[in-house]
Each structure stands twice: as C-alpha cells, then as structure tokens.
C-alpha atoms as one frame of an Amber mdcrd trajectory, in Angstrom:
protein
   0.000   0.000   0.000   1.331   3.673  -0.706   2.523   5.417   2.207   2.279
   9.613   2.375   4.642  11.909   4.275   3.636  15.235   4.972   6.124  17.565
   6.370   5.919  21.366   6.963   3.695  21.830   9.554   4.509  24.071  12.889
   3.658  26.869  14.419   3.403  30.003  12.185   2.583  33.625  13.044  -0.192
  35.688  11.507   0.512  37.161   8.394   3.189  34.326   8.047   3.594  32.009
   4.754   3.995  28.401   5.211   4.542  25.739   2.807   3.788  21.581   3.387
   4.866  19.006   1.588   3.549  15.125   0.583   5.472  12.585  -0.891   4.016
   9.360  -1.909   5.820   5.831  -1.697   4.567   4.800  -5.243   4.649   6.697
  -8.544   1.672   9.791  -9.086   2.192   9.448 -13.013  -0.844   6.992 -13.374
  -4.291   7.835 -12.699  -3.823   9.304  -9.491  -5.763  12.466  -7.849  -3.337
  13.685  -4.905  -5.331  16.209  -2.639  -4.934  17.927   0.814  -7.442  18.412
   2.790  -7.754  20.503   6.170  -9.646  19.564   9.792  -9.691  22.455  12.264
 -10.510  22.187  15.698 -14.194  21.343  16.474 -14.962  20.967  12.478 -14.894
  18.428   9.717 -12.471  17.587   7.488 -12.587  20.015   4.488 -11.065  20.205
   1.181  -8.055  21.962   0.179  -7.771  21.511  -3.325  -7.691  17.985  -5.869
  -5.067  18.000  -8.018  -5.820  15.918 -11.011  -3.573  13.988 -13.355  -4.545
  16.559 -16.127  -2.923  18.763 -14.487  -5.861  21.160 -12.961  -6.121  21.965
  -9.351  -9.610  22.877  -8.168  -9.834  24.163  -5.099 -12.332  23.753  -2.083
 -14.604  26.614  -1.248 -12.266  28.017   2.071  -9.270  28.016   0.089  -9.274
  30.358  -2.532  -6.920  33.519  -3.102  -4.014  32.586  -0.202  -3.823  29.207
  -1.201  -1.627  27.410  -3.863  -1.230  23.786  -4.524   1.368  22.723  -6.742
   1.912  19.046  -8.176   5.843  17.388  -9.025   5.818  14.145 -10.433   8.751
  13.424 -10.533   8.751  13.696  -7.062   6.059  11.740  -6.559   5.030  14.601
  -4.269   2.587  17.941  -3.996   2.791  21.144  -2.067   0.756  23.326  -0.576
   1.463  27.131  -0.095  -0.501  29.601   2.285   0.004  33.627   2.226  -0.942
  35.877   4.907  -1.916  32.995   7.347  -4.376  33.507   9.741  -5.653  31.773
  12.940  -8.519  30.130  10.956  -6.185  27.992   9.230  -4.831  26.787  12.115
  -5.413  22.572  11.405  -4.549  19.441  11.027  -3.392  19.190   7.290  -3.940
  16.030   5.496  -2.574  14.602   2.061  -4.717  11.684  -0.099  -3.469   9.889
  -2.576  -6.178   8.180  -4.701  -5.627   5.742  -7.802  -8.649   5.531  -9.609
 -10.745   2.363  -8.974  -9.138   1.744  -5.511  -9.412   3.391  -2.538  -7.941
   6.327  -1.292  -5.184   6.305   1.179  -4.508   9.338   3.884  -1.683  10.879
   5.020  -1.018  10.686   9.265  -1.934  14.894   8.764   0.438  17.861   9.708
  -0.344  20.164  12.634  -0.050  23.441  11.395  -0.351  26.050  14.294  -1.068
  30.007  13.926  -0.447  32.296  16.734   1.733  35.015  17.952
C-alpha cells in the first residue's frame, strides 16, 4: 500500500507564509488524484484543493486567493502554499493519494499552528 509523508507543519505567526509538503511511496504518473485536505478544531475535514492527473487543481470553497497547490511528479510529491496565514487555518493538514478504482489512502496529517 502507498505510504504519504507530509512535512511542513509548525507553528506560524499571523501574516506568516507556510509551505507543506507530501510525498508518496509509489509513482503519481498513473491515474492518481493527490489532494490535501484541512480539519480544524471542532470541524470536519474540508477540502483543500484535488489536483488531477490533467494537471488542474480545483480548489475547495475556504481556500481560494491565499492558497496554492502545486503538483511534481517526478517527485512523486505535492505542495501546498498559504500567504498571509491567519488563525482560521490553524489545522490538522492532510494529504490523499487516490488511484482511480481503488481506494484512497490518507496521510497521518500535519499540525499546522497560527499564533503570535
């Protein structure tokens, strides 16, 4: 089974940038949809963007303008950007890595913390 790494997360002050990473264990050339999605306290899991093997990346509703998601295949890997962080993106920070016609597989999440 593929295994994710996310890496990136800490704590980050407001009006800070931050940047995570995900690397898969197996190849993201094939038909393969890597996404991140975010869980802040007391809500559910959200989405963050998809980034499809076409090479699109649509974006979830709460993460439009200071986000940017970025796919390298030859890395096997995606990133995820955030400008001007504020306290509402304070989360846990989760990567999926989906091959079409199986199911998906999660990342363990990165804690990404914003205070002063």
């Amino acid at each position: 089974q593929v295994r994710l790494v996310e890496s990136g997360g800490g704590l980050v002050q407001p009006g800070g940038s931050l940047r995570l990473s995900c690397t898969a264990s197996r190849s993201t050339k094939e038909d393969v949809v890597m996404s991140w999605y975010r869980q802040s306290p007391g809500k559910e899991r959200e989405l963050v963007a998809n980034c499809l093997r076409d090479g699109r990346i649509v974006y979830g509703s709460s993460a439009k303008g200071r986000f940017n998601v970025s796919r390298d295949d030859a890395e096997n890997s995606i990133h995820l950007q955030i400008a001007s962080v504020k306290p509402e993106d304070t989360g846990v920070y989760y990567c999926r890595y989906h091959l079409l016609g199986y199911q998906a597989v999660w990342g363990q999440g990165t804690l990404v913390t914003v205070s002063s």
